[in-house]
One Martini backbone bead per residue (centre of mass of N, CA, C, O) as a GRO file, in nm:
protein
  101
    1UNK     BB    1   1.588  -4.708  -2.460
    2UNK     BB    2   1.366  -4.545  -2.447
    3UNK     BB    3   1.399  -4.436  -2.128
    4UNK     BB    4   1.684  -4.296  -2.195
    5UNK     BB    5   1.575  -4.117  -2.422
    6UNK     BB    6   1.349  -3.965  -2.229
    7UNK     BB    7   1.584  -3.886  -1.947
    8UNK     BB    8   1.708  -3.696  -2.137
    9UNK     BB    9   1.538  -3.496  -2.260
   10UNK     BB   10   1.427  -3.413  -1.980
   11UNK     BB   11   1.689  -3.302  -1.856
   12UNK     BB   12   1.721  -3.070  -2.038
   13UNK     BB   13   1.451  -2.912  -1.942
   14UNK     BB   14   1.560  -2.889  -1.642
   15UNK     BB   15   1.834  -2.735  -1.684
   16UNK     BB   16   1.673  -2.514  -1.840
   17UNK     BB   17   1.500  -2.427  -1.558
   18UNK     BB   18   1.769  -2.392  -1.352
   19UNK     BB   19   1.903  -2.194  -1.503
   20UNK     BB   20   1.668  -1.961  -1.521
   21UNK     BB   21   1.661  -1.946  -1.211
   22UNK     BB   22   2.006  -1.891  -1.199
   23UNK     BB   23   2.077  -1.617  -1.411
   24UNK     BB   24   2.245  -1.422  -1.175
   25UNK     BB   25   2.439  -1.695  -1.155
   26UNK     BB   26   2.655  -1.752  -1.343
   27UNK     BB   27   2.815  -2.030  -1.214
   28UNK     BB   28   2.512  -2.169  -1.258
   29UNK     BB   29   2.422  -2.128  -1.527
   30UNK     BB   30   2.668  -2.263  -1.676
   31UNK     BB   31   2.619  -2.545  -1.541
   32UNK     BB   32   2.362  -2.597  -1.667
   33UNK     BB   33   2.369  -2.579  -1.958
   34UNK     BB   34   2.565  -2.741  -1.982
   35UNK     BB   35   2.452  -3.012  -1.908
   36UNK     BB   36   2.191  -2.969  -2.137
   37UNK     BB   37   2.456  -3.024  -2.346
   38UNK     BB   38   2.498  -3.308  -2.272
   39UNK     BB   39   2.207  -3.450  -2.282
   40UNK     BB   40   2.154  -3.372  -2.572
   41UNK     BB   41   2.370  -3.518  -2.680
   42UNK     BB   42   2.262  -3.805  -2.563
   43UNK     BB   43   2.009  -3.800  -2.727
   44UNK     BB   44   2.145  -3.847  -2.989
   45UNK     BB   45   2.230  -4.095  -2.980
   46UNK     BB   46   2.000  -4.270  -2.911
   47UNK     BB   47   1.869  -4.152  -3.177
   48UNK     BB   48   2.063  -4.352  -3.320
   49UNK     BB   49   2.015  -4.631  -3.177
   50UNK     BB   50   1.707  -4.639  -3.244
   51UNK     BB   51   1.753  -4.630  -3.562
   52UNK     BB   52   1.944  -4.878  -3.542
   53UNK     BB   53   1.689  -5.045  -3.444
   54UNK     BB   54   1.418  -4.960  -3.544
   55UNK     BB   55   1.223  -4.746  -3.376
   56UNK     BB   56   1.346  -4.554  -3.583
   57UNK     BB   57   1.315  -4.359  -3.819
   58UNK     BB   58   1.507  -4.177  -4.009
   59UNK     BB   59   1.340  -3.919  -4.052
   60UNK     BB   60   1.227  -3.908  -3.754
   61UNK     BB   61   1.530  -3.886  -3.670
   62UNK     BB   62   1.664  -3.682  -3.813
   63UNK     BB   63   1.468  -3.449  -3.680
   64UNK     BB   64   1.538  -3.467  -3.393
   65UNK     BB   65   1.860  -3.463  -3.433
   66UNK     BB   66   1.809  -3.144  -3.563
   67UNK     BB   67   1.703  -3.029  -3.283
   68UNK     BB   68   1.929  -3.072  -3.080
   69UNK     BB   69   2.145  -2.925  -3.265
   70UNK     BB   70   2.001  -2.649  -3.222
   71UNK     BB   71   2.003  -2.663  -2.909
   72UNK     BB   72   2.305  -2.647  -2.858
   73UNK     BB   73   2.356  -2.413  -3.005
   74UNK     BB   74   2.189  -2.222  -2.823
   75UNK     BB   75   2.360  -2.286  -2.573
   76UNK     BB   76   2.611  -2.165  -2.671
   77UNK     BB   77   2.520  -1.889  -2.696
   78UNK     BB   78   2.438  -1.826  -2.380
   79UNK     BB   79   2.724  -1.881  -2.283
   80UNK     BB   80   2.843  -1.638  -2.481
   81UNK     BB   81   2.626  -1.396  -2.345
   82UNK     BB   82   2.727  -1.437  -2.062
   83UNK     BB   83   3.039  -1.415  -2.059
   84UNK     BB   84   3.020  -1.158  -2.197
   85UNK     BB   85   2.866  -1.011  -1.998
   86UNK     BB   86   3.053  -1.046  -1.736
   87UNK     BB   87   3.282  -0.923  -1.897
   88UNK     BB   88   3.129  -0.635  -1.865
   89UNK     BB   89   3.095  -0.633  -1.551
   90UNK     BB   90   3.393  -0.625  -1.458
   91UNK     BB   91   3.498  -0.345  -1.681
   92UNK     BB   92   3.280  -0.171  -1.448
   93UNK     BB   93   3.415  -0.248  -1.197
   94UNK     BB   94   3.686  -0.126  -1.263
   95UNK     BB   95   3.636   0.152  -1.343
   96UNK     BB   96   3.517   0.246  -1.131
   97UNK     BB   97   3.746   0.209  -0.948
   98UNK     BB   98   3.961   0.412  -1.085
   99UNK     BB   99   3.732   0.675  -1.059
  100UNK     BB  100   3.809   0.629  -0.707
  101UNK     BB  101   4.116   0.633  -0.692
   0.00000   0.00000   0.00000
């Protein structure tokens, strides 16, 4: 158990990692932040699985299980900054192009 919950934790962290080296590919940054919400997602559970076999205590999971939540909110965040930024990035080339058309 613990192996799976350090390999999920872990790959948020590359994840988040790899969307930052790709943040010019918005399809790519896209791809890597899910991916990163999914894994926090599945460290969740892990987290509940370990308080639930006695592994952690309930207070210490209840803070780490807290962190977590805070991180996929902040990847919502990030993919909802991203796609916005995108969509006004496609009505600037709108623009663009029927002010030379």
């Amino acid at each position: 158990m613990t192996r799976q919950l350090l390999a999920a934790s872990r790959a948020v962290r590359a994840h988040i990692a790899v969307a930052w080296g790709q943040r010019r590919n918005r399809v790519a940054l896209m791809r890597q932040l899910s991916a990163a919400q999914l894994e926090a997602a599945e460290t969740q559970i892990w987290i509940e699985a370990a308080i639930g076999a006695g592994y952690l205590a309930p207070t210490v999971g209840q803070d780490l299980n807290d962190r977590y939540f805070c991180i996929v909110a902040a990847l919502d965040q990030l993919m909802e900054l991203a796609s916005v930024r995108a969509k006004r990035q496609e009505e600037r080339r709108e623009n663009a192009s029927l002010a030379t058309a």
